[in-house]
N, C-alpha and C positions, 0 to 999 in steps of 0.2 A: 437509624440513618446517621452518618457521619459525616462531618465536613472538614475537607482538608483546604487549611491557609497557606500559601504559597506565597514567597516574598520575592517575583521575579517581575513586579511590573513597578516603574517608577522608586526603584532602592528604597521600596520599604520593608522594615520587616517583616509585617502578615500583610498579606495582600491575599481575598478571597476568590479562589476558583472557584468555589462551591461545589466540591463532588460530592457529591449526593449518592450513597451506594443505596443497593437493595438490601432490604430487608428479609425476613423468610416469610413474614406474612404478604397478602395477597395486598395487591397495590393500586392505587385508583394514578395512572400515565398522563389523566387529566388534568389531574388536584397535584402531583408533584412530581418535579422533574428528576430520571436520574442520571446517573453520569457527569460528566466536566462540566460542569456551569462556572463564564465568565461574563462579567457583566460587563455589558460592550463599552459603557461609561472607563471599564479599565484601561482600553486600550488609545483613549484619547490622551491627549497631556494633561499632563498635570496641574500643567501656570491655567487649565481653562478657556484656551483660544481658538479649541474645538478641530484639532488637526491631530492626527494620531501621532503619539506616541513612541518613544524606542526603550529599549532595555539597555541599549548600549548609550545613548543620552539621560540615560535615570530616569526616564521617564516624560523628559520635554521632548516636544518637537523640535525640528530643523531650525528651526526661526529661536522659539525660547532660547534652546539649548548654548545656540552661539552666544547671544546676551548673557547667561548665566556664566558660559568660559572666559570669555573677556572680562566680564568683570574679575571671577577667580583670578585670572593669568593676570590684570594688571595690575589687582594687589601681591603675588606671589612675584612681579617684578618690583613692586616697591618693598615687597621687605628685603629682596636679593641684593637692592640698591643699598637697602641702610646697613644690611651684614657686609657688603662689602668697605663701604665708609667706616665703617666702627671697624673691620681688619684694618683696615689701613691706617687710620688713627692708632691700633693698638700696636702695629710695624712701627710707626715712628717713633713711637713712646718708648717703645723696645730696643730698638735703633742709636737713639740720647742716650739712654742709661747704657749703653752695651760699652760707650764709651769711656764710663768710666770706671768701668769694671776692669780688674785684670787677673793675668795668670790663669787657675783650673776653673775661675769663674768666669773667665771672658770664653774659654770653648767649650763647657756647659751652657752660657748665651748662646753662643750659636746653634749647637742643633736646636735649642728650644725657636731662634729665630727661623732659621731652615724651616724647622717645623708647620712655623706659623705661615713663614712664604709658602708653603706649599699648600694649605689651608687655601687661605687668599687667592691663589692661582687659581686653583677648582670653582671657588665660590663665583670670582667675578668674571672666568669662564662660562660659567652657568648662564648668568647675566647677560652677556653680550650676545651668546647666540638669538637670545630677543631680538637682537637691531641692528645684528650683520649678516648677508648673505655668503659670509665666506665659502669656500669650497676647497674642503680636505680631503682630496681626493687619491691621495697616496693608498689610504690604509682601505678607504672604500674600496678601490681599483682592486686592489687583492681579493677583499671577499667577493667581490662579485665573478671575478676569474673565477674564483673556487667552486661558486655557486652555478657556474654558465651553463647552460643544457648541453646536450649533445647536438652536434650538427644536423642532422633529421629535424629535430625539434625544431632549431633557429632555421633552419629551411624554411618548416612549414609556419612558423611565425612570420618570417619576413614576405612571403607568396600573401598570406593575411594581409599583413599591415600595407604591402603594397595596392593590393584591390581595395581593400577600403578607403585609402588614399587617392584611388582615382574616384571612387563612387562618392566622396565628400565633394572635390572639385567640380563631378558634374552638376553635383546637387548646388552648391552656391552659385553657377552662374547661372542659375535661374533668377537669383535673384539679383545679379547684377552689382551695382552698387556697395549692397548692405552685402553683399555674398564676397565682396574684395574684403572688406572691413572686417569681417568673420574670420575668414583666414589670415591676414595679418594679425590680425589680433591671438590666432590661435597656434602661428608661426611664434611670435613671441613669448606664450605661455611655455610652449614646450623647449624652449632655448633657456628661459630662466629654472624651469623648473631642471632642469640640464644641468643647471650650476649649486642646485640646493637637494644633491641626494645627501646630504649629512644633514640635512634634517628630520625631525620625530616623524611618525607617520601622520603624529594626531597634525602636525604644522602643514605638511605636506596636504592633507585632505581640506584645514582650513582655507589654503591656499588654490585648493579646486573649486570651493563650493564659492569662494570669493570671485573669480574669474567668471564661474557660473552663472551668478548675479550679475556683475559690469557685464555681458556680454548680454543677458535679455534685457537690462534696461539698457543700453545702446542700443538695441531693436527698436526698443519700446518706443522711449525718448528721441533719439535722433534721427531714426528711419521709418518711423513712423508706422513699424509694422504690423500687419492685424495680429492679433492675441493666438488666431490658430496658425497661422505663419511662424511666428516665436516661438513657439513648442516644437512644431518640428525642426527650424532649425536649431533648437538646443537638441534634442534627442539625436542630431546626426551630428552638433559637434562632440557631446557625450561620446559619440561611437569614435570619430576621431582622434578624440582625446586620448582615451583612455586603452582605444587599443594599442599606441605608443607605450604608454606609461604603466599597461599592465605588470609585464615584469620586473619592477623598479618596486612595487605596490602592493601587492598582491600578496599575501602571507612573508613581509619582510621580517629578516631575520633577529632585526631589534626588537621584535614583536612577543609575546607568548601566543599568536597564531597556532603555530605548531600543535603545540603543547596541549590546546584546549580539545582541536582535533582528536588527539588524541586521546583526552580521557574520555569526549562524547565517544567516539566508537570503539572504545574499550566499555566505556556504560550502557550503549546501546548492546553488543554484544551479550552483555551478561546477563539482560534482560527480551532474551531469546525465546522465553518462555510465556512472554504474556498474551492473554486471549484477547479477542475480540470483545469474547463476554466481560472480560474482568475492567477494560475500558469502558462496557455498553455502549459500543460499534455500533451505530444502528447498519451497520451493511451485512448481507446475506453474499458469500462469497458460492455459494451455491447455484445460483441464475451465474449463468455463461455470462450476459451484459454485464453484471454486476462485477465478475471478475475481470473480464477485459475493462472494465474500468479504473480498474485496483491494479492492474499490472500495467497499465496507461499512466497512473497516475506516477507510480513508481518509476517506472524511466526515466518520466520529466522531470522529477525531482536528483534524480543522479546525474541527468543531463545538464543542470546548472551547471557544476561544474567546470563543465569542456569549454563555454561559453567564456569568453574574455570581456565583454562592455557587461558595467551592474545592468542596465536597460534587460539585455538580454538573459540575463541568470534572473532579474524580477520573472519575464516574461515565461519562464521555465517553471517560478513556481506559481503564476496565476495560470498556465495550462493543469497543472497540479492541481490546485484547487478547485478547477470547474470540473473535473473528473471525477474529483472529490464529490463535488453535488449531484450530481448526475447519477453517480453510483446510489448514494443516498435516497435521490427520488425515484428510483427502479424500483430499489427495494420497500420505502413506502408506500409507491404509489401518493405521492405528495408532495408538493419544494420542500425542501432541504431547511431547517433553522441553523443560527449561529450555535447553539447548541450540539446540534449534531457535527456540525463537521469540525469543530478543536479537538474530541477526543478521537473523531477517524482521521485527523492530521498527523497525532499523536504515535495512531495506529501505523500509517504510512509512512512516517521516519523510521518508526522502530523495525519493519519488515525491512524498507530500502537502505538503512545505516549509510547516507549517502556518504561521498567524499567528501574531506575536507569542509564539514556543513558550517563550523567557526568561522573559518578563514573566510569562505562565500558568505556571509551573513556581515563579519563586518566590513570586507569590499563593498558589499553595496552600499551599508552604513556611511562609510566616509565618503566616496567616491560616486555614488547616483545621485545625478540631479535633483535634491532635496524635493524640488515639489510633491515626485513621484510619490515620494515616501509621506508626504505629509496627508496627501488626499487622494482621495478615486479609489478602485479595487485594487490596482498592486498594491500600493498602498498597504490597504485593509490585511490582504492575502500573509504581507510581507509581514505585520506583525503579529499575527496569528503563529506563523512560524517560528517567530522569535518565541511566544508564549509557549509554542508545544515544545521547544527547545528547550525549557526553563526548566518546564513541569515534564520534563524526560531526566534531567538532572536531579532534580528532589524526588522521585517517583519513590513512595515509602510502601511502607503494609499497609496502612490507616487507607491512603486512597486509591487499594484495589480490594478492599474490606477483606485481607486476608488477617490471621494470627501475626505475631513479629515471627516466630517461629519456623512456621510456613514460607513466608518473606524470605528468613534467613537458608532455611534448606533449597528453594528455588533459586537464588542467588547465587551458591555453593556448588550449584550442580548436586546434590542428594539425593533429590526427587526432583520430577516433576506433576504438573498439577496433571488429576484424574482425565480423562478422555471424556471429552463433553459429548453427550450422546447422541447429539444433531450432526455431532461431526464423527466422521470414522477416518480420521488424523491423529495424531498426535501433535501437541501445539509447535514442537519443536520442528517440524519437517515443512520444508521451504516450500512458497507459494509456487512455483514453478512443478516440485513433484506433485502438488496436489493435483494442480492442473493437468500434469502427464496421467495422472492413477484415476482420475474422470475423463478421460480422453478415451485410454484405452476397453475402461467400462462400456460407452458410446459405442468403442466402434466393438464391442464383442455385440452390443444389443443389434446393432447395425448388421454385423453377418446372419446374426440368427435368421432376422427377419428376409434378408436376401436370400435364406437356405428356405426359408419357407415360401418364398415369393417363387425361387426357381421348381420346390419341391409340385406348386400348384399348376404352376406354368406346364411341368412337365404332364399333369394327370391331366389336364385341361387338351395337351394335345393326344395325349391316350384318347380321350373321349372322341374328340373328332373324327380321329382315323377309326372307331370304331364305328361310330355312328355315321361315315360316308361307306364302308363296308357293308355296315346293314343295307341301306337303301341301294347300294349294286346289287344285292344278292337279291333283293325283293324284287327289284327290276328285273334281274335274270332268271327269278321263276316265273313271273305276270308272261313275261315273251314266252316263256318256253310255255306256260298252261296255256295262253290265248296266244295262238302262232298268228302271223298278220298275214292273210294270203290274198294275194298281190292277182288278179282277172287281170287279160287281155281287155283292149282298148275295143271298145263295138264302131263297127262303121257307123259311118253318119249317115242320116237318110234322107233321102233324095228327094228335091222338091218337086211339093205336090204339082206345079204345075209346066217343071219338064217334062222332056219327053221322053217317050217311056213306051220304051221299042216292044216289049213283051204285051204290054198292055195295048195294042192300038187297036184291040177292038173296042175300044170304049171308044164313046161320044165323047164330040171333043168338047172343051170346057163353053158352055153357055158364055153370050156376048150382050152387051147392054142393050137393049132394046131403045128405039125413041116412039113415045108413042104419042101420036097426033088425033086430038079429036076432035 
């Protein structure tokens, strides 16, 4: 047995998944686990306060993590203050003496002064962006021209942003009041946020999750609104919000976004090759359910994507995940553990190499209504993906118990690994032919049976035409041996006591006597 430590939970350096591979001796399933073990303690935070967890926070929650930045950011603004004080002290000093310097030493001064001014400029440029909203918007205005979609796109963005815009105002004047207050309020955010696209993305997101907060505690506090009231209307300002400011947001260019994309689906690619078995998949892609499970699952997760509010790309991977379990309990015949479904998560990124999974992961990071993330199943779902994300990036030999060798030749494209003899695939051929190449197997078993269904059908009406045949013919000899001959009708006979012209020599019929004694 091998255990492979992963350092993608809380920026530490080992951090144990526990894969646990197989051995070649015979195994007791009871007494010890194999495959991906994380231990669900991982995925909480770290400060302790019992809310999960992010990779992109180091490992705090929503709540910690802002305390832990703030304080960072306001010592990294007090040393930005005293680097620029001690420049500016070191200008003046420079400045004096420059005076009374001359000749090839007074314009050797200067560039060294130049120099320094230009130091100074950047430094306490740094600085101020802390505590000014300014808006440079010359040099932004260009990249974003450059960057603008094509008019189709901005079509079907703006048809969006406009129906959502009516479905927000219908939704607030339910609530009257607090439902004016919401939109003002949420009129104002996207007017200043209007005026601060030169700033970092991380500011930008501080500056949502900030709103976020003043906006349920004005429910809370001054409207008195129940606690299930307050979530939804934060979930419909979310939708709001964020469908304006998606393209502002969304994989920006000051970002390494991009970047990361790309080498997750260049890494995902090149690990085209791995098995179910070598994860210990507990799923059977064999059972029809189990597969439309796995190809259900698969959609939803490339469907995040398309989706513009975090709310809704969460939503795409907690349908993800319950397909996930589902598949799982088909295949056991039993609920699903946490165990089982991180390495078939694992499994289902590496088959669906969704788009852009970076970029969607840290949108909802900065920009989903923190709660989400901290508690409940999306939640949970959300950070399980971040771990299978990790442990997709370090994926080594050690935690598929292969050689390095073997590792290194399936990587290269060389070889691939032997054809597992449950499967009559090869690992590389996409879930979709399989499914076509068990389809058409079906329907060959399917005609047979029809050629046999019609072959019987047809003897079955042989027989009958045979055997109504027989029984005419036996009919037709019983008639012809016994002929049925058919007598005349006999008169009726004539009552006894008409009269009876031939006969009147008889006495006529005796009469009742009365006899008197």
């Amino acid at each position: 047995m091998s255990q492979l430590d992963l350092s993608f939970l809380h920026g530490k350096a080992e951090q144990s998944l526990g894969t646990q591979l197989p051995g070649r001796r015979k195994m007791n399933l009871k007494s010890e686990r194999r495959g991906i073990h994380v231990d669900q303690s991982e995925l909480l935070c770290k400060k302790g306060c019992g809310y999960y967890g992010n990779p992109a926070w180091q490992g705090f929650c929503s709540k910690c993590w802002r305390e832990e930045y703030h304080k960072a950011r306001q010592k990294q603004i007090q040393e930005d203050w005293e680097l620029a004080e001690r420049l500016q002290r070191e200008e003046e000093e420079a400045y004096a003496s420059s005076q009374s310097t001359q000749g090839a030493q007074s314009l050797t001064f200067s560039k060294f002064e130049e120099k320094k001014t230009n130091e100074k400029t950047r430094k306490v440029t740094t600085v101020k962006k802390f505590f000014t909203a300014s808006s440079r918007a010359g040099a932004k205005k260009e990249i974003q021209e450059a960057k603008a979609p094509s008019p189709s796109i901005h079509r079907q963005a703006s048809i969006e942003t406009d129906r959502v815009s009516k479905e927000f105002i219908e939704f607030i004047r339910t609530y009257q009041k607090p439902g004016q207050d919401i939109y003002k309020q949420c009129k104002l955010f996207l007017d200043t946020m209007s005026h601060k696209r030169d700033l970092s993305i991380e500011e930008q997101s501080e500056c949502a999750q900030d709103f976020y907060q003043n906006v349920a505690d004005r429910l809370q506090t001054r409207w008195k609104v129940p606690p299930e009231k307050v979530e939804k209307a934060m979930d419909e300002v979310e939708k709001y919000i964020m469908t304006r400011q998606y393209k502002y947001v969304f994989c920006p260019e000051t970002t390494d976004d991009e970047k990361k994309d790309l080498a997750v689906q260049k890494r995902i690619r090149a690990l085209h090759w791995v098995t179910p078995q070598m994860l210990c998949v507990p799923v059977s892609e064999e059972i029809p359910e189990v597969s439309d499970m796995v190809v259900k699952a698969i959609t939803d997760i490339i469907e995040m994507d398309s989706k513009r509010v975090p709310r809704d790309k969460l939503a795409c991977i907690t349908k993800c995940s319950k397909h996930i379990f589902n598949a799982i309990k088909i295949t056991k015949n039993e609920p699903a553990s946490a165990d089982d479904f991180l390495p078939t998560l694992i499994y289902i990124v590496l088959k669906g190499n969704p788009p852009r999974l970076q970029s969607n992961i840290q949108y909802i990071t900065r920009f989903c209504n923190p709660s989400r993330l901290m508690t409940g199943e999306d939640g949970y779902y959300f950070t399980n993906l971040c771990c299978a994300v990790a442990f997709i990036e370090k994926l080594d030999a050690q935690s598929l118990n292969l050689s390095q060798e073997d590792f290194d030749r399936f990587m290269t494209g060389q070889t691939s690994p032997k054809k597992q003899e449950s499967d009559s695939f090869s690992p590389d051929v996409c879930l979709g032919v399989k499914q076509m190449c068990k389809s058409l197997d079906l329907l060959s078993q399917l005609n047979e049976r029809q050629e046999r269904i019609v072959s019987e059908a047809k003897k079955l009406e042989k027989d009958l035409i045979d055997w109504t045949d027989g029984i005419t013919k036996e009919v037709e000899d019983i008639v012809e041996k016994y002929p049925l001959e058919i007598k005349p009708k006999s008169q009726a006979l004539a009552a006894i006591d008409s009269e009876n012209v031939e006969n009147d020599k008889l006495p006529p019929p005796l009469q009742p006597q009365v006899y008197a004694g």
